[in-house]
Structures are given as C-alpha cells and as structure tokens.
BAFI-3210 file (N, C-alpha, C; in Angstrom, 3 decimals, decimal comma, padded with zeros to 6 digits):
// residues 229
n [1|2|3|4|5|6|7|8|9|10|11|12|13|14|15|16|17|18|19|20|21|22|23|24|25|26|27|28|29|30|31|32|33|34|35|36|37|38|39|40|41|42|43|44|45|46|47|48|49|50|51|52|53|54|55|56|57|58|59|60|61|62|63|64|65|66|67|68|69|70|71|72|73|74|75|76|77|78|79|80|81|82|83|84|85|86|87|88|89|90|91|92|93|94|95|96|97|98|99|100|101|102|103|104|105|106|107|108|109|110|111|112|113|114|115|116|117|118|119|120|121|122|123|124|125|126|127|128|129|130|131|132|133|134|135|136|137|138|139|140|141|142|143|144|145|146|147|148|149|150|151|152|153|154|155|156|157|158|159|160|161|162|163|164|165|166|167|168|169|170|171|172|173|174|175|176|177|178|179|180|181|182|183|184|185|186|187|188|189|190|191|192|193|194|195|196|197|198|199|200|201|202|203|204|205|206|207|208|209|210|211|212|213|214|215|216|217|218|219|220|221|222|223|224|225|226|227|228|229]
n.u [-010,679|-010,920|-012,606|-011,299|-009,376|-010,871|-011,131|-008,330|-006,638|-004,923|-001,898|-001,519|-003,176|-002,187|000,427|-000,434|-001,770|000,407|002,043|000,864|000,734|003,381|004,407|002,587|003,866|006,474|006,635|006,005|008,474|009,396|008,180|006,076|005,424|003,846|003,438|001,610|002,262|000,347|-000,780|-002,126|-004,390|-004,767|-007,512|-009,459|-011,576|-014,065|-016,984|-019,067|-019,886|-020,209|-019,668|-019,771|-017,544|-013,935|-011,378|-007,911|-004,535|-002,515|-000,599|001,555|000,698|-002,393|-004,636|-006,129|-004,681|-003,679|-005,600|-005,820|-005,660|-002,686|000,886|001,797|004,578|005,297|003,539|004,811|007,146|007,122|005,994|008,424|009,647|009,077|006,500|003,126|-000,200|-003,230|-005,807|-009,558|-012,188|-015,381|-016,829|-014,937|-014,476|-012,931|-012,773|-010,605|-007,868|-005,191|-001,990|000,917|004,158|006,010|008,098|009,858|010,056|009,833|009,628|007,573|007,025|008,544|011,841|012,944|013,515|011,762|011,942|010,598|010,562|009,948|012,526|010,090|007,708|005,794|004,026|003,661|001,579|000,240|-001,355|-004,192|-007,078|-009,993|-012,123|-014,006|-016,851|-016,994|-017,796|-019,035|-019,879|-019,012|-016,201|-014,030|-013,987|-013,615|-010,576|-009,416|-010,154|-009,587|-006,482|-005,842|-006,127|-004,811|-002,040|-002,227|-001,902|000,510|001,769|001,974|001,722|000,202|-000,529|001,012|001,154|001,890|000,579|-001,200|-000,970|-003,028|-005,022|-007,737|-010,174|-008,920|-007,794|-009,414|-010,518|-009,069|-009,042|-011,421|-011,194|-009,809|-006,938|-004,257|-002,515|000,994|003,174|005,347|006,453|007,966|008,499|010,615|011,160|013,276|013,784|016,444|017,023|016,330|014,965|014,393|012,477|011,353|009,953|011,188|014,259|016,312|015,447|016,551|017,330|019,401|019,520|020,579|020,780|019,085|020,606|021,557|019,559|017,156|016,961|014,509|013,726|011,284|010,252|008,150|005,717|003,893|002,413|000,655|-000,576|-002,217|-003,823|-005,415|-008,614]
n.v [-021,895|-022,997|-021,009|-019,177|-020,243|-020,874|-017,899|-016,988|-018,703|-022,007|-021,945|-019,081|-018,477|-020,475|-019,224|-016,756|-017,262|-018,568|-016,164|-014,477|-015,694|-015,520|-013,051|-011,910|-013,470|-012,910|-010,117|-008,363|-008,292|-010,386|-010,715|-011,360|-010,833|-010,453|-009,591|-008,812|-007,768|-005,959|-004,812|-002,111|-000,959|002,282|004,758|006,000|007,820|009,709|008,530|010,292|010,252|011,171|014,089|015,830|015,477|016,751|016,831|016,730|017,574|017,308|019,029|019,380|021,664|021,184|019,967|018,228|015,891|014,740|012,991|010,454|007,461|007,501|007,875|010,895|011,684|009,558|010,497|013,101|011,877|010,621|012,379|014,099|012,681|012,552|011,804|011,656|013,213|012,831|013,576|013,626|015,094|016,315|018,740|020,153|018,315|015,418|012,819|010,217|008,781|009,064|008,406|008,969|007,551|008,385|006,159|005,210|004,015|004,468|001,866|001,711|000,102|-001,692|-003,155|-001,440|-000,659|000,293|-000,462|001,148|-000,283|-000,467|002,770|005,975|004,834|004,466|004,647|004,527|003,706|003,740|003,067|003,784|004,471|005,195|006,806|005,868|005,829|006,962|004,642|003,756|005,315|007,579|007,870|006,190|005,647|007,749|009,076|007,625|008,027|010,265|009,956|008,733|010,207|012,467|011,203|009,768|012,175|012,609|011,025|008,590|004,652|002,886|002,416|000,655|-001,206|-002,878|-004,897|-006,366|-009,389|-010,851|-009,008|-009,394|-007,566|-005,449|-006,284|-007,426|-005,121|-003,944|-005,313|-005,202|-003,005|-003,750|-004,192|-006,273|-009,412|-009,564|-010,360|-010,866|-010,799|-011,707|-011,148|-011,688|-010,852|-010,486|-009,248|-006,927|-008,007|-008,643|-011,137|-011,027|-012,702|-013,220|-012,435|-011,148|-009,365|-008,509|-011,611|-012,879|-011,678|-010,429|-008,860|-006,328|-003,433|-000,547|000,610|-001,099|-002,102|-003,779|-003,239|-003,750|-004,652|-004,038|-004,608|-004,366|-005,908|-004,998|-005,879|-007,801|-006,352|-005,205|-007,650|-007,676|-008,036]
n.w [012,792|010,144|008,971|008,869|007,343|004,823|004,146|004,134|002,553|003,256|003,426|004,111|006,016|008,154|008,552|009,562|011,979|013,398|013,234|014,847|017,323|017,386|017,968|020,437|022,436|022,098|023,005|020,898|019,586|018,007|014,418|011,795|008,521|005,902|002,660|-000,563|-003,684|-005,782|-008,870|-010,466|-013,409|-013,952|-013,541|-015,549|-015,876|-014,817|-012,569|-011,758|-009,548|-006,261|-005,681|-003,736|-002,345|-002,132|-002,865|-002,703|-003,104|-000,144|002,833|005,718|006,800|006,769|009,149|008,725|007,718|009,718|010,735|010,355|011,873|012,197|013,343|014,129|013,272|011,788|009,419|008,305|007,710|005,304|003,869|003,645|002,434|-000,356|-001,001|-002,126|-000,621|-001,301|000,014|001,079|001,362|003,122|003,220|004,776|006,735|007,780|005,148|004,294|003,051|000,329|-000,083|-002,476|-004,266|-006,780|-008,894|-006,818|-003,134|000,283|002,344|005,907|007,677|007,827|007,229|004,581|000,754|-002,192|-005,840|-008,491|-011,871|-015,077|-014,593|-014,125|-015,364|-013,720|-010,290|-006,802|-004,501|-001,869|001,800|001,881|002,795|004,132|006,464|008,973|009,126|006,693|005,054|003,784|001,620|-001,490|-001,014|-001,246|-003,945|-004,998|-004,496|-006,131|-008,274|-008,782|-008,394|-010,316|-012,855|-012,108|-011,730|-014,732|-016,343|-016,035|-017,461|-016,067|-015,914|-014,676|-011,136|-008,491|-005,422|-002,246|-000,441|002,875|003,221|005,049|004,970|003,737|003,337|002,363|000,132|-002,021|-001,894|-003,944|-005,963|-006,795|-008,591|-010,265|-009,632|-010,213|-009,251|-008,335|-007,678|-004,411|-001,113|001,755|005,654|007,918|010,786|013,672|016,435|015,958|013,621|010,589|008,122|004,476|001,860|-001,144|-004,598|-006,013|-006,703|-004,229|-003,744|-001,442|001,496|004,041|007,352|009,379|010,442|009,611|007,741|005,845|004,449|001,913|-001,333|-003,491|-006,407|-008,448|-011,014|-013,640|-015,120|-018,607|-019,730|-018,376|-016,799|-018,762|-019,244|-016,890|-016,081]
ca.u [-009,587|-011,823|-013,310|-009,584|-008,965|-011,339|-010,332|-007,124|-006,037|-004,096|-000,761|-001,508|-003,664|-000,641|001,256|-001,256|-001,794|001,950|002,534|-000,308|001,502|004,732|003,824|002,109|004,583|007,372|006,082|006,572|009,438|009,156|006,936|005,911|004,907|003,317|002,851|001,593|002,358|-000,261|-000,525|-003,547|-004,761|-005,428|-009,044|-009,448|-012,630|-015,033|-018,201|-020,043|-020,449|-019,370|-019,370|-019,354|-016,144|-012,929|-010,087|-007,090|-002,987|-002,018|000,908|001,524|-000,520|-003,447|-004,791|-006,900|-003,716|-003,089|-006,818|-005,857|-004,679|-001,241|001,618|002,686|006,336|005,296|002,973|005,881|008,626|006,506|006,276|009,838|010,673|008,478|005,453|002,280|-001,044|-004,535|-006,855|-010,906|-012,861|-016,367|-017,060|-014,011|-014,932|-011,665|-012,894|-009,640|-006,075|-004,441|-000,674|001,261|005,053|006,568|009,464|010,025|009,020|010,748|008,765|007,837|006,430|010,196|013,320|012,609|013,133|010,924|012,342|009,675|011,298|011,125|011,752|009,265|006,288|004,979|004,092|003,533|000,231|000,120|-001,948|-005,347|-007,338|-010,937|-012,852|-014,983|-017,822|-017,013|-016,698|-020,420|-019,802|-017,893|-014,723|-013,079|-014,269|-013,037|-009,848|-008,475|-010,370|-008,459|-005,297|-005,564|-006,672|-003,186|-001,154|-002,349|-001,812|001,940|002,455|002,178|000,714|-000,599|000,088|001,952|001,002|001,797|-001,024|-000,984|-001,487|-003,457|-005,673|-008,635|-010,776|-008,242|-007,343|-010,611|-011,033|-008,373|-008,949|-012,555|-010,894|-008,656|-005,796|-003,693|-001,372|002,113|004,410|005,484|007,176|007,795|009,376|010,598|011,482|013,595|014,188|017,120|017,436|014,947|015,060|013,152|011,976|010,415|009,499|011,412|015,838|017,595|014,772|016,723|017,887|019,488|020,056|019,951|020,185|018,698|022,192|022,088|017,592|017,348|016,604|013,913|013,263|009,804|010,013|006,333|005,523|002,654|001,087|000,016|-001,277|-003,504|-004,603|-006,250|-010,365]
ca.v [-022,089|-023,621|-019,617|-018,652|-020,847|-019,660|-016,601|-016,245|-020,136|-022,648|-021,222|-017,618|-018,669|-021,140|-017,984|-015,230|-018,110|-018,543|-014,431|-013,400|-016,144|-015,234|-011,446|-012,074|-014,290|-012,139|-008,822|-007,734|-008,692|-011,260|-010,220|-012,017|-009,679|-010,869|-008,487|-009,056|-006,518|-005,376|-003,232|-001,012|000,210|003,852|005,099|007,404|008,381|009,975|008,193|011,321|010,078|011,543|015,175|016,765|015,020|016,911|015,433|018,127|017,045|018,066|019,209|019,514|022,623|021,015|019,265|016,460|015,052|014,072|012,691|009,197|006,915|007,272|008,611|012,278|011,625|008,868|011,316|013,590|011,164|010,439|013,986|014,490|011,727|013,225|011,346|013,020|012,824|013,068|013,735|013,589|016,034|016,774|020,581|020,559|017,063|014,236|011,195|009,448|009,743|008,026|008,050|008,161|007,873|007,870|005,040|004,138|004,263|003,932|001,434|002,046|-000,631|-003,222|-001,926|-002,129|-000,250|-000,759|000,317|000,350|-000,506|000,871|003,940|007,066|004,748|003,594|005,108|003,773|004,001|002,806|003,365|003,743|005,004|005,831|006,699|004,463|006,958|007,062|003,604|002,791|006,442|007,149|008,507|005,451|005,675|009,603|009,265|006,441|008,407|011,954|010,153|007,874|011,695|013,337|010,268|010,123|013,626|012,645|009,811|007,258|004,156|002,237|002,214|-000,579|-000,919|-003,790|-005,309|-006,947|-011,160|-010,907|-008,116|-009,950|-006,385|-004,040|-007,158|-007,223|-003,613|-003,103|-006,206|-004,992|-001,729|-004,088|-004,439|-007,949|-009,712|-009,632|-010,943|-011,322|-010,562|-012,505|-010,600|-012,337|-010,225|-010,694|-008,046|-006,125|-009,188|-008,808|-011,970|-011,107|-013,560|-013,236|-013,251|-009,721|-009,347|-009,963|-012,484|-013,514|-010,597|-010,968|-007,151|-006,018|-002,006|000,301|001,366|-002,606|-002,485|-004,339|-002,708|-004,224|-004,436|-004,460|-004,957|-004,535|-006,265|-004,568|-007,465|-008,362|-004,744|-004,910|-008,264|-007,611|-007,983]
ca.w [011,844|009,231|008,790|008,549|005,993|004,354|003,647|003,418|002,067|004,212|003,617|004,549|006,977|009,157|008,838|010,230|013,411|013,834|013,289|016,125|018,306|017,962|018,555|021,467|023,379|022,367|023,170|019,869|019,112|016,677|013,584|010,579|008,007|004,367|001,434|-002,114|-004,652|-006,846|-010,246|-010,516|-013,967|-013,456|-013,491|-015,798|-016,161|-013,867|-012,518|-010,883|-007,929|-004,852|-006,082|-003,011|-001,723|-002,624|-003,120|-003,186|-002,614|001,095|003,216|006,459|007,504|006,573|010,188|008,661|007,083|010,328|010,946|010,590|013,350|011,862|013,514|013,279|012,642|010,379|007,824|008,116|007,037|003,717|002,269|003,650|001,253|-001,495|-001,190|-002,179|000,044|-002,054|000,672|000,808|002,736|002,831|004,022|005,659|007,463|006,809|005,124|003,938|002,175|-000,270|-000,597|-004,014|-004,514|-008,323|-009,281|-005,616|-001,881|001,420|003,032|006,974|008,170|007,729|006,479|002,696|-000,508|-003,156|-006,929|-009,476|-013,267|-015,865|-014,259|-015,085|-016,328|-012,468|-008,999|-006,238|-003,866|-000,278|002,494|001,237|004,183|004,706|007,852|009,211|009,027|005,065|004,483|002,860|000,725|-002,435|-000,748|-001,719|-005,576|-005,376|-004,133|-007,014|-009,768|-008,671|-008,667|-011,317|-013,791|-011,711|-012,703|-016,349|-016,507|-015,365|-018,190|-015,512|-016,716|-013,554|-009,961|-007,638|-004,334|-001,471|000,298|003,406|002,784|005,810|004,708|002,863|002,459|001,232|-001,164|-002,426|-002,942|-004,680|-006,691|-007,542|-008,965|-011,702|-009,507|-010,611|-008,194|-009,145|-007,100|-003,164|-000,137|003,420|006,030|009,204|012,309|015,049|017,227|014,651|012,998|009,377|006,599|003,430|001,085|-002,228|-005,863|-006,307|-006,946|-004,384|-003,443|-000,071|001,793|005,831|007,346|011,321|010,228|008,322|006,634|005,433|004,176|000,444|-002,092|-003,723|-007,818|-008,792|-012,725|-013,573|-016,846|-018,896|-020,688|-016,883|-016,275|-019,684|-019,361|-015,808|-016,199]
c.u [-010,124|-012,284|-011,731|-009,070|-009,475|-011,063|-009,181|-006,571|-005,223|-003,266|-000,905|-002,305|-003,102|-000,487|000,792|-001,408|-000,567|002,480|001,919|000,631|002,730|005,087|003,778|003,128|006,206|007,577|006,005|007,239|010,088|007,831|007,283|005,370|005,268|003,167|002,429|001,849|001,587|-000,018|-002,016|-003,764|-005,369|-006,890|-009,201|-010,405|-013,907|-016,404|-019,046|-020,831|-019,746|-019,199|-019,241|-018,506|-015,439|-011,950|-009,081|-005,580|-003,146|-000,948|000,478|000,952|-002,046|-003,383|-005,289|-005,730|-003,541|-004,349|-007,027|-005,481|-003,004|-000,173|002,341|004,067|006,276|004,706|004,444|007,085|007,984|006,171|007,327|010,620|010,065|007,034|003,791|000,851|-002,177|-005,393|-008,281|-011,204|-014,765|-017,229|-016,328|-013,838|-013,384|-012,728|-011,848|-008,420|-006,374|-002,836|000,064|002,953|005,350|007,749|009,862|009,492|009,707|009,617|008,968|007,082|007,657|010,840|013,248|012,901|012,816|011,704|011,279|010,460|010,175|010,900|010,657|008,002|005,049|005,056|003,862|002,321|000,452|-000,562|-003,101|-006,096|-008,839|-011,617|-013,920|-017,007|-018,093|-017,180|-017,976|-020,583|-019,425|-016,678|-013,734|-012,848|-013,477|-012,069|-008,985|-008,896|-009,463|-006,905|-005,128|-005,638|-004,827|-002,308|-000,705|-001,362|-000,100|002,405|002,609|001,135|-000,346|000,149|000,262|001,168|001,584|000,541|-001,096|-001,762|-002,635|-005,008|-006,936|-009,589|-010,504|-007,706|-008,490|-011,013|-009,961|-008,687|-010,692|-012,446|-009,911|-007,647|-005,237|-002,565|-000,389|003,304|003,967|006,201|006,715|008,918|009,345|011,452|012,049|014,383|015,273|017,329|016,303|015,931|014,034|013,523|011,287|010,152|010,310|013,362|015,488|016,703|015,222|017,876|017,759|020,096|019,810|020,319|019,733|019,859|022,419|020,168|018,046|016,509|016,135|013,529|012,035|009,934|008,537|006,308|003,980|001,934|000,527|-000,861|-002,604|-004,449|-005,829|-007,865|-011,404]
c.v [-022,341|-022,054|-018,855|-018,936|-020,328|-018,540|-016,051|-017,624|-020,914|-022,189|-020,249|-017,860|-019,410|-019,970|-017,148|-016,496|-017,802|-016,796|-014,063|-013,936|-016,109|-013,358|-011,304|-012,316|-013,792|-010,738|-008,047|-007,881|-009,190|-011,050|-010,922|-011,299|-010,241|-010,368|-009,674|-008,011|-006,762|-004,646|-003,300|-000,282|001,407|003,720|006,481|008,360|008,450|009,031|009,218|011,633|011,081|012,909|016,562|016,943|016,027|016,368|016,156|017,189|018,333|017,882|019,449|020,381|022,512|019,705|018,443|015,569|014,360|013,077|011,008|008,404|005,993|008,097|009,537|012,162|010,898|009,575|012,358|012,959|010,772|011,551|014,367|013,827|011,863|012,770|012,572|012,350|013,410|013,176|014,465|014,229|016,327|018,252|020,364|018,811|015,741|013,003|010,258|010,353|008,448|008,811|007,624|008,849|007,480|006,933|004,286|004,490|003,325|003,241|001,692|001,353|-002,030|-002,308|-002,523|-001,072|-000,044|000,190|-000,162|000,516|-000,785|002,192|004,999|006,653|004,210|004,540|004,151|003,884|003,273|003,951|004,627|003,984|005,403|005,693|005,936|004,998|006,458|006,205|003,450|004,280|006,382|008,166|007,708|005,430|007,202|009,674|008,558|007,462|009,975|011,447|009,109|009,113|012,193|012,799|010,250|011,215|013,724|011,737|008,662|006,469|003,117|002,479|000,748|-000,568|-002,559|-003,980|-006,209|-008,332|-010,825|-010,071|-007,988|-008,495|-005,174|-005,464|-007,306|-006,128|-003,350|-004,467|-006,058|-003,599|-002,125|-004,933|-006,498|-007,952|-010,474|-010,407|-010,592|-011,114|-011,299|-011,571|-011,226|-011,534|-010,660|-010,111|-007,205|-006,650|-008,634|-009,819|-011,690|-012,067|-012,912|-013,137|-012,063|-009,876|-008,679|-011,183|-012,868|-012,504|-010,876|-009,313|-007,137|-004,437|-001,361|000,638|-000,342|-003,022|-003,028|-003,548|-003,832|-004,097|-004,912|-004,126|-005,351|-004,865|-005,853|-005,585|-007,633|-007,216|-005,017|-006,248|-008,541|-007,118|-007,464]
c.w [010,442|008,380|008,670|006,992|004,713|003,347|003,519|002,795|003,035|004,652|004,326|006,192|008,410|009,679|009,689|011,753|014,530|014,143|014,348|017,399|019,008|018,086|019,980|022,189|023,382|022,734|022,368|019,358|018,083|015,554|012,376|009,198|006,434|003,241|000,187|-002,930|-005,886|-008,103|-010,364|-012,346|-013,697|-013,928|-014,459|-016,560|-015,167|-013,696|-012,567|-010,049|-007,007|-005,204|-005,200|-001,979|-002,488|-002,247|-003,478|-002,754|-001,035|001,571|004,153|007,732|006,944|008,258|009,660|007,914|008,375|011,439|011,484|011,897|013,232|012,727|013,147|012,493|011,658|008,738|007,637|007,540|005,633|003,241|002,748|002,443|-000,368|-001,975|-001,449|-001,755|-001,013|-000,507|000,726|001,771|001,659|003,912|005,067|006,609|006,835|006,609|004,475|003,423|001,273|-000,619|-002,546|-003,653|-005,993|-007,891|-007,816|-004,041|-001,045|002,352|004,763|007,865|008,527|006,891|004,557|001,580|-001,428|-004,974|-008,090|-010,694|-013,955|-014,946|-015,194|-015,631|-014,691|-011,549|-008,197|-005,190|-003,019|000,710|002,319|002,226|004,031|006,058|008,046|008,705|007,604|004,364|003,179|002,031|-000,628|-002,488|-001,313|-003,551|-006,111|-005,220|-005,433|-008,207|-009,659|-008,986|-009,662|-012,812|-013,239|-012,254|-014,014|-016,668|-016,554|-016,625|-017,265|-016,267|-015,898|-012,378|-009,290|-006,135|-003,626|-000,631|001,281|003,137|003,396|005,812|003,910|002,665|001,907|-000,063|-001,864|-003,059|-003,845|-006,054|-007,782|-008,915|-010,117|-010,875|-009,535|-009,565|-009,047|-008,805|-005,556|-002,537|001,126|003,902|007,328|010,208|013,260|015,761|015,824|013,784|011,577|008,172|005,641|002,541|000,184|-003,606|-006,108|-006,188|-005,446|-004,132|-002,285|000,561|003,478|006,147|008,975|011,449|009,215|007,014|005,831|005,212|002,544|-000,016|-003,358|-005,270|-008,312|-009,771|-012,892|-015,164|-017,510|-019,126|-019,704|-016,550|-017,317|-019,863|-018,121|-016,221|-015,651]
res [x|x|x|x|x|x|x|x|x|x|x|x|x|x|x|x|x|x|x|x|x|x|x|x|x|x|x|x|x|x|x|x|x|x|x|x|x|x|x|x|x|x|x|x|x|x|x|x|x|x|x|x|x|x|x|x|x|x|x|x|x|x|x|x|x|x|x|x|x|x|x|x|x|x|x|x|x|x|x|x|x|x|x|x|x|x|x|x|x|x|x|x|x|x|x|x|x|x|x|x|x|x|x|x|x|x|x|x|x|x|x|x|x|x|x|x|x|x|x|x|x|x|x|x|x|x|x|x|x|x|x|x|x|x|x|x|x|x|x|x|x|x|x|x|x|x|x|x|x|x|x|x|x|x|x|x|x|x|x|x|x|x|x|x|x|x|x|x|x|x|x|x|x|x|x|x|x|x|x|x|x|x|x|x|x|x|x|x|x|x|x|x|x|x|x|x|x|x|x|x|x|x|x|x|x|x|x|x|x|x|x|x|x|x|x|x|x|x|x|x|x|x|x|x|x|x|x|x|x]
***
C-alpha cells in the first residue's frame, strides 16, 4: 500500500483499492472509473528520429488498425463517429495508433460526451497505443510529432485528452511531452446506474441510459496551455 501511495497519492490510491475490490466481488458490475483531462501543446517540429517509422491516417481496410488488443466493433464505432487513426508501421510491421477527434468525442469506455470550447481551436486525442515490442523505440515520439504538424496544419492549437487517474505511465508520458492537468472526472458504476462527478458543467450528472449520457464542457483556457514547462 505504502508503494501505492506512492505513486498515485493517498486519495487516488483509496480509490484504485476500493475500485479493484468492488470489481472483483461484483463481477463487474460495479466500476469506479477516474480520469484527468489534460491539454497537450502540439509538437511542431520534427526531431529526426524514428525515420523509418511511418505514420499515415488509416481506415478500415488497413489490417494493422485492428493490431491492437482493442475491439473490432469498438475501432469501428470511432471512425464511424469521425475519429481519425494516425497509425505507425515499420515495413509494414504495426507499432502503435494514436486517435484524434476535433471539438468533441463520444467517449467508450462510460456513457460520456466530451465538448471541447471554444469550438474549432481544440481536438481531442485518446488512446495512445504502442506495442510492447515498440515501447523502448521512437514510435511514441513519431506518432505526436505527425499529428501535432496535421493539427497545426488544421489551425488547431493543442490537443485534450483524458487520462486514466490510475494510469501513472501514460500520465507521465504525456506529461514529459508538455501536457498540463486541467481538470477531472469520477465516474461511479452500478450496473445501468452511472454518477459522474467533476470539475467540468454539469459537474454532477445521475443517468441509467445512453439516451440520458452528460454532455460534458471542457472550456480549455489558453493561459494554462502556454504556461505549461
């Protein structure tokens, strides 16, 4: 517990105890589920590393889109909804994705809608992905600098992402890459039952279907974006 603490802080650390426990003992059932929401200054200038990664947008007749240990129907319901996949290959070989939606993004992990404000100046980036194979490479460095150049290129001015509390080395990487923590989400589970909590309009949201998910306002304030170090 002490090695828990640790690393993720008291608070977070209760929570992730209490969340495994009440998983477990309900078969699922009951889920506790933490986010933070990030902002990412874009990248927008090449290192020249990794030069014999590519890094191209994909669609569905590409097989390594579906490389990950994500579910088919699930990559399919994110470029149904307009999401756009960056994916890394090396001679044909998958070493990761990354995920980008503009202004908002149907979350699929809890019934959620995320709205980024102002529209037109934000995307959104989730599920950040390299192979295990890839990890000590620079698939991960190639994938942010391709879509942080596409972005630009778009007038976006940073990306958003959520980050699981729980998740101490994707919080890290993304935190080595600029990204500032912005705000918060708690989501409490029970069976159709979902309460969200958090730093975001409506801040206390009670729903048991999808036709009844909150719609979530993520107002991203720059000054916070440009003062990140």
């Amino acid at each position: 517990m002490r090695t828990l603490i640790s690393k993720l802080g008291f608070i977070n650390a209760v929570l992730f105890v209490i969340q495994r426990i009440l998983f477990r003992i309900s078969a699922g059932h009951i889920r506790l589920v933490k986010y933070y929401i990030y902002g990412q200054p874009l990248i927008t200038h090449r290192s020249g590393r990794g030069k014999k990664i590519s890094i191209t947008p994909a669609m569905a007749d590409n097989d390594n889109i579906f490389a990950a240990p994500r579910r088919r129907e699930m990559i399919l319901a994110r470029l149904e909804q307009g999401s756009q996949c960056l994916l890394a290959e090396k001679e044909g070989e998958f070493l990761g994705f990354l995920w980008l939606k503009r202004d908002d993004y149907q979350e699929d992990e809890v019934r959620c809608h995320y709205l980024l404000l102002p529209k037109g100046n934000y995307a959104w980036d989730y599920d950040v992905y390299v192979a295990p194979t890839a990890r000590l490479g620079y698939a991960f460095l190639r994938l942010w600098e391709e879509a942080g150049e596409r972005l630009a290129e778009q007038g976006i001015k940073a990306t958003i992402s959520r980050i699981d509390a729980f998740n101490t080395h994707s919080l890290r990487s993304h935190e080595r890459l600029g990204a500032r923590r912005l705000g918060w989400l708690q989501f409490i589970c029970i069976g159709r039952y979902q309460l969200m909590l958090g730093s975001y309009a409506p801040y206390i949201h009670l729903s048991c279907s999808a036709a009844n998910e909150p719609a979530v306002q993520v107002h991203v304030d720059p000054d916070k974006l440009q003062n990140t170090g």
